[in-house]
ROSEKOL-143671 format. One line per 4 residues: number of its first residue (from 0); their letters; for each residue z, x, y of C-alpha. Coordinates in Angstrom, 2 decimals, decimal comma, padded with zeros to 5 digits. Layout:
BEGIN
NUM> A> Z X Y ~ ...
END
This chain:
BEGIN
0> XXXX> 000,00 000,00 000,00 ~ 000,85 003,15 002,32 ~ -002,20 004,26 001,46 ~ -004,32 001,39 002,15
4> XXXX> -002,56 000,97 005,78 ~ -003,19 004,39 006,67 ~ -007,37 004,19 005,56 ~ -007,07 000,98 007,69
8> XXXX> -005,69 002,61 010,56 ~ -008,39 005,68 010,35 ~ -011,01 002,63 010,70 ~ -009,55 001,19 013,40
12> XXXX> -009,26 004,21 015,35 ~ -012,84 005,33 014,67 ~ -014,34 001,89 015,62 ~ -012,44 002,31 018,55
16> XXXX> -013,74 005,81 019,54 ~ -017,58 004,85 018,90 ~ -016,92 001,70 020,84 ~ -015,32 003,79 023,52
20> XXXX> -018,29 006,26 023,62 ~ -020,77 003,46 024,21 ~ -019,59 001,06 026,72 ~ -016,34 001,11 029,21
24> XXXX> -014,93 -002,39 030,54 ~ -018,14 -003,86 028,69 ~ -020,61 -001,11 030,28 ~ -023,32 000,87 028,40
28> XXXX> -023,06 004,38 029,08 ~ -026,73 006,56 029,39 ~ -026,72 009,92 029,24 ~ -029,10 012,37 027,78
32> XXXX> -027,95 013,48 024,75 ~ -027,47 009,42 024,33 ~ -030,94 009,08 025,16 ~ -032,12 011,90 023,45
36> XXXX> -030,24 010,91 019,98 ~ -032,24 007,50 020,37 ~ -035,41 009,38 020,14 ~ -036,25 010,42 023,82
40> XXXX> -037,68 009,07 026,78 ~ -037,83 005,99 027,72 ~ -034,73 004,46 027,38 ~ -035,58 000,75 027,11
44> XXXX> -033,14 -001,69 027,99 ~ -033,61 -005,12 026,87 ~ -030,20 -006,67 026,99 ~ -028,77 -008,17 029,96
48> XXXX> -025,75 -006,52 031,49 ~ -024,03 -003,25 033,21 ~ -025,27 000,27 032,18 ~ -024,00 003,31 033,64
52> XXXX> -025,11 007,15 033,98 ~ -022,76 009,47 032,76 ~ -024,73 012,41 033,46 ~ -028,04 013,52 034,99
56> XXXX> -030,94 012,61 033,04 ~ -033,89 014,90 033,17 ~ -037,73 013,84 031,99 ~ -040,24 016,89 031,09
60> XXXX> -042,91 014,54 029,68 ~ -045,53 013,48 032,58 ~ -046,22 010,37 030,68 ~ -042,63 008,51 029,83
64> XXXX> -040,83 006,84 032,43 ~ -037,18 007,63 032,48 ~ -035,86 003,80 031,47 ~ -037,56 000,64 031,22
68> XXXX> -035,94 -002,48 031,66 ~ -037,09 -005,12 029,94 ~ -034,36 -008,00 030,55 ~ -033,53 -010,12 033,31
72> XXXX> -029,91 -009,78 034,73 ~ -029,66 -005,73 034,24 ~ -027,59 -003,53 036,88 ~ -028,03 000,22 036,29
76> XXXX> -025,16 002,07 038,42 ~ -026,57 006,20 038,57 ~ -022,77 006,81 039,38 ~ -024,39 009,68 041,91
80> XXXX> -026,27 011,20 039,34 ~ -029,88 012,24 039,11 ~ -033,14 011,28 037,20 ~ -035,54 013,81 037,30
84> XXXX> -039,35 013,57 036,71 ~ -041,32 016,98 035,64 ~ -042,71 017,07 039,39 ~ -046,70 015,71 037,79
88> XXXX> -046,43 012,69 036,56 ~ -048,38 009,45 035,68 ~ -044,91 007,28 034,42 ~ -042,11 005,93 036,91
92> XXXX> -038,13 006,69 037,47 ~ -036,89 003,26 036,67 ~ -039,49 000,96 035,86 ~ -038,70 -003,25 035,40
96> XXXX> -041,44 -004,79 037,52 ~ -041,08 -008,03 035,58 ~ -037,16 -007,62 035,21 ~ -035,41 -010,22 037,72
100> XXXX> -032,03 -009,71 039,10 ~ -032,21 -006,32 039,01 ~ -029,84 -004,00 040,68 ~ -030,62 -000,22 040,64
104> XXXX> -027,43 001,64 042,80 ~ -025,95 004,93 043,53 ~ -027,30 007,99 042,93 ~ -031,60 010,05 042,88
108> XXXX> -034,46 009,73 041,64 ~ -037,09 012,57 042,11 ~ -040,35 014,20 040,61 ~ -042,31 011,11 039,42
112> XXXX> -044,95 012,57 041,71 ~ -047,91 010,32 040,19 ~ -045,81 007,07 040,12 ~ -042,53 004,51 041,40
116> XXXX> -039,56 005,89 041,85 ~ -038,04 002,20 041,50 ~ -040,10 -000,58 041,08 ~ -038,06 -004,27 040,37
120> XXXX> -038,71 -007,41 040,04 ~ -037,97 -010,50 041,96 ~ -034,54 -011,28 043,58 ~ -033,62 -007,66 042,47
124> XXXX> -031,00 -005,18 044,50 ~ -031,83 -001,60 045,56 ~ -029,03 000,02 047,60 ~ -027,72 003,36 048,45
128> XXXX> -029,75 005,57 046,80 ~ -032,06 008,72 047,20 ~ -035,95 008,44 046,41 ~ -037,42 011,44 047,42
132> XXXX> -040,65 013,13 046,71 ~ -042,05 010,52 044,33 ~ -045,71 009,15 044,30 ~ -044,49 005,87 045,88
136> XXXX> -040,70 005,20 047,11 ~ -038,78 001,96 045,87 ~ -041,00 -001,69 045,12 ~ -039,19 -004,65 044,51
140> XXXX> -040,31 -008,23 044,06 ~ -039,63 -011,59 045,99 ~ -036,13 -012,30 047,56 ~ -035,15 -008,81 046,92
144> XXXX> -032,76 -006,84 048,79 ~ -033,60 -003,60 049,54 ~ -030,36 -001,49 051,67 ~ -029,00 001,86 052,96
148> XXXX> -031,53 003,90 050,93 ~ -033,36 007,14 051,78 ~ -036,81 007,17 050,76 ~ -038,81 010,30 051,66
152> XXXX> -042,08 012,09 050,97 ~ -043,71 009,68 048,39 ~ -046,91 011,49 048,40 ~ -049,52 008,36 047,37
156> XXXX> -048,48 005,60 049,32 ~ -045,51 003,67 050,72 ~ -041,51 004,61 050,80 ~ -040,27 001,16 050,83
160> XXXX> -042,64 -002,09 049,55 ~ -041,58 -004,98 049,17 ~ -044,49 -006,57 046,77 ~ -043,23 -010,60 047,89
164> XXXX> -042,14 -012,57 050,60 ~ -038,73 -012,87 051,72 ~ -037,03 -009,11 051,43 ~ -034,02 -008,15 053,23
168> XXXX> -034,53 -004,54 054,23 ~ -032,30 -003,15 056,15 ~ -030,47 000,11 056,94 ~ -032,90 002,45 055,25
172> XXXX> -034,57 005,56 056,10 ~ -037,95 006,66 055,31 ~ -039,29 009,78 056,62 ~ -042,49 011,66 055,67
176> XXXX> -044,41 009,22 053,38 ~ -047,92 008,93 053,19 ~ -048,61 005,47 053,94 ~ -046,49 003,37 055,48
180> XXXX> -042,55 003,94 055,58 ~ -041,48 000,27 055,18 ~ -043,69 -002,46 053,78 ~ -043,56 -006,31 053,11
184> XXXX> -046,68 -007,92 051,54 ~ -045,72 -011,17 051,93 ~ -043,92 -013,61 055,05 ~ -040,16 -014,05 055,78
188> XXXX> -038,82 -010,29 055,27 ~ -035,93 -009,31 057,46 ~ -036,27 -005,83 058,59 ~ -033,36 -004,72 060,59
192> XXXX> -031,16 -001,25 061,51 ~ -034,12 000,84 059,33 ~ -035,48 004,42 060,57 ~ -038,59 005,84 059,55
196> XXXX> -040,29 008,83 060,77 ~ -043,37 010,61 060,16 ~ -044,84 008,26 058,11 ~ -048,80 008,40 057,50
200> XXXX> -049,27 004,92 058,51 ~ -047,02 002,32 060,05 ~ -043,69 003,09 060,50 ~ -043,14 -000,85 059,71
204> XXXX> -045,73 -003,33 058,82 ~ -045,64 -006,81 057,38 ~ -046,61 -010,42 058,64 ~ -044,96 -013,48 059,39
208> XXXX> -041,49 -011,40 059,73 ~ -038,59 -010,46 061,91 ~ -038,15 -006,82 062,91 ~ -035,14 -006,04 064,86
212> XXXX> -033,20 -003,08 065,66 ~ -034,86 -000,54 064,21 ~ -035,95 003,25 065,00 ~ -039,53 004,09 064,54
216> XXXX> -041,07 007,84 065,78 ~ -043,71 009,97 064,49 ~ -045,64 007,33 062,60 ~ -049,40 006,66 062,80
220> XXXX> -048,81 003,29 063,96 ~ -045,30 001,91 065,31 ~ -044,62 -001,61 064,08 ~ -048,01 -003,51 062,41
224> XXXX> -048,23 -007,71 062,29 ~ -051,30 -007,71 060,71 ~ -051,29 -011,33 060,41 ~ -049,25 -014,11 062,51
228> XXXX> -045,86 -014,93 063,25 ~ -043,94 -011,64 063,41 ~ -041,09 -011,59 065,71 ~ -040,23 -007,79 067,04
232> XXXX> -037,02 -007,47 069,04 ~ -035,04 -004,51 070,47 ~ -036,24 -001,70 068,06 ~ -037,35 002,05 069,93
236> XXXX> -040,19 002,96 069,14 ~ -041,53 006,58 069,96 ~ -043,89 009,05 069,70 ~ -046,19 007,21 067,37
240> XXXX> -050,21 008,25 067,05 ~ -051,49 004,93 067,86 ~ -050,12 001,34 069,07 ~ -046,35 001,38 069,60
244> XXXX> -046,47 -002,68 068,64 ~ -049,98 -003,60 066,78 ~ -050,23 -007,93 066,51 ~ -053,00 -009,78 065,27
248> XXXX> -052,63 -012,56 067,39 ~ -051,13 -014,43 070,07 ~ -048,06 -016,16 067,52 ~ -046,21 -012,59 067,30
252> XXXX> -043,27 -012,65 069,71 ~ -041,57 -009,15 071,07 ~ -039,01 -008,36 073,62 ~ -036,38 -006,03 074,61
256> XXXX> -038,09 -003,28 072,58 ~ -037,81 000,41 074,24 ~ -041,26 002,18 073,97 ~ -041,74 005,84 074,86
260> XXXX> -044,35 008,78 074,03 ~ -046,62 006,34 071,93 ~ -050,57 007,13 071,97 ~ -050,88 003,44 072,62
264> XXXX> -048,56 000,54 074,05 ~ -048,64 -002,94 072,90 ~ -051,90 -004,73 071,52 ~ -051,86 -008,32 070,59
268> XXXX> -049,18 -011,03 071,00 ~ -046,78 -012,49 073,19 ~ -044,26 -011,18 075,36 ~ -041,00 -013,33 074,96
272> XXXX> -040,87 -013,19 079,07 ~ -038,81 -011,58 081,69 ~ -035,25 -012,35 080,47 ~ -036,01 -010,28 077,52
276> XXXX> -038,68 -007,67 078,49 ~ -040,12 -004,61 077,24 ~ -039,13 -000,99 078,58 ~ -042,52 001,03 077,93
280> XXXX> -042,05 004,90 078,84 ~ -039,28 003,60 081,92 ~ -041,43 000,76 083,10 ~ -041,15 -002,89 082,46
284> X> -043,74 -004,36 080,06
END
């Protein structure tokens, strides 16, 4: 019987330690020699829930993204580590665009030179992290919200997209991407308390949006409205290559916006009148 209690006991213990090693508080723990044991790159998640990195995670293959998540409902805390790509590379950091409710938090992603560095799908969270030197920065998908990232030097296209309508975007910075440093395809983002900086295209562009409070130098354009119904309010916007403000038409509002050192002023839409003017390089505007 002493025996049998202390076999039990052994079991118990063990099960405990494996369960231990796997998930904390109901949390899936990633790391590479977890990854690695599984049989490599990607890791594929496909069950709802919280996963955690323990530890950096490092890709050498140019063709396997780091994870791919293939559920709905999936937050992946980096827990300030890194995910490295191999520099050249045709596969993505973290790559769910069908996975909704995704949240991607805390921590780099880097060398996926070909590809995303995050891309989610709709009503998905992106916050606080570091996307840097990627072929594109961070995409997300409808009703996303996209906050207090840094997305630099994506060296194909855009540092921040969201690929919808309706994004919150707001304290980010993107600096030094090729195309534009924040994007919304669709109507209805918020863009607010942003900075972007020597982007190859627009510093901001998007339609049918509100862009407010934001800091926008060094960019080909300043702030785009390639469409109708943008309203742009009390960002400063300087030193850009072309237009400071760029509207398609007459529906784009703007006011109280500080302009200075742009190739170009204001083209297109409406000024919201004299109680809330524009200040371009010290003169009213």
């Amino acid at each position: 019987m002493k025996l049998s209690a202390t076999l039990f006991l052994a079991a118990v213990t063990t099960l405990a330690f494996a369960t231990s090693a796997g998930a904390v508080d109901g949390t899936i723990e990633i790391n590479q020699a977890k990854v690695m044991a599984a049989g490599g790159f990607p890791y594929k998640i496909s069950t709802m829930g919280s996963y955690r990195l323990t530890g950096n995670l490092t890709v050498s293959s140019t063709t396997a993204d780091a994870i791919d998540v293939n559920s709905n409902h999936v937050t992946i805390d980096l827990n300030g580590f890194s995910i490295s790509g191999p520099g050249s590379s045709s596969a993505n950091g973290i790559n769910g665009p069908s996975a909704g409710a995704l949240t991607v938090e805390n921590g780099t992603i880097t060398g996926f030179a070909g590809n995303f560095g995050v891309v989610t799908g709709n009503n998905s969270i992106v916050r606080n992290m570091q996307v840097n030197a990627n072929g594109y920065g961070i995409q997300t998908g409808n009703q996303s919200v996209i906050s207090g990232n840094t997305v630099n030097n994506a060296a194909l296209g855009g540092g921040i997209i969201c690929n919808g309508s309706g994004c919150v975007i707001s304290g980010n910075t993107a600096d030094g991407n090729s195309v534009s440093g924040i994007y919304c395809s669709g109507t209805g983002c918020q863009i607010s308390d942003n900075t972007t900086d020597s982007n190859g295209n627009s510093g901001m562009q998007c339609i049918g949006c509100v862009v407010s409070g934001n800091t926008v130098n060094s960019n080909g354009f300043g702030i785009s409205c390639p469409g109708s119904g943008c309203l742009i309010t009390g960002n400063t916007i300087d030193n850009n290559g072309s237009n400071a403000i760029f509207a398609n038409d007459s529906t784009t509002g703007y006011g109280g916006n500080v302009l200075n050192a742009n190739s170009m002023g204001i083209s297109g839409g409406t000024s919201l009148g004299a109680k809330n003017t524009n200040l371009c390089s010290g003169t009213a505007c």
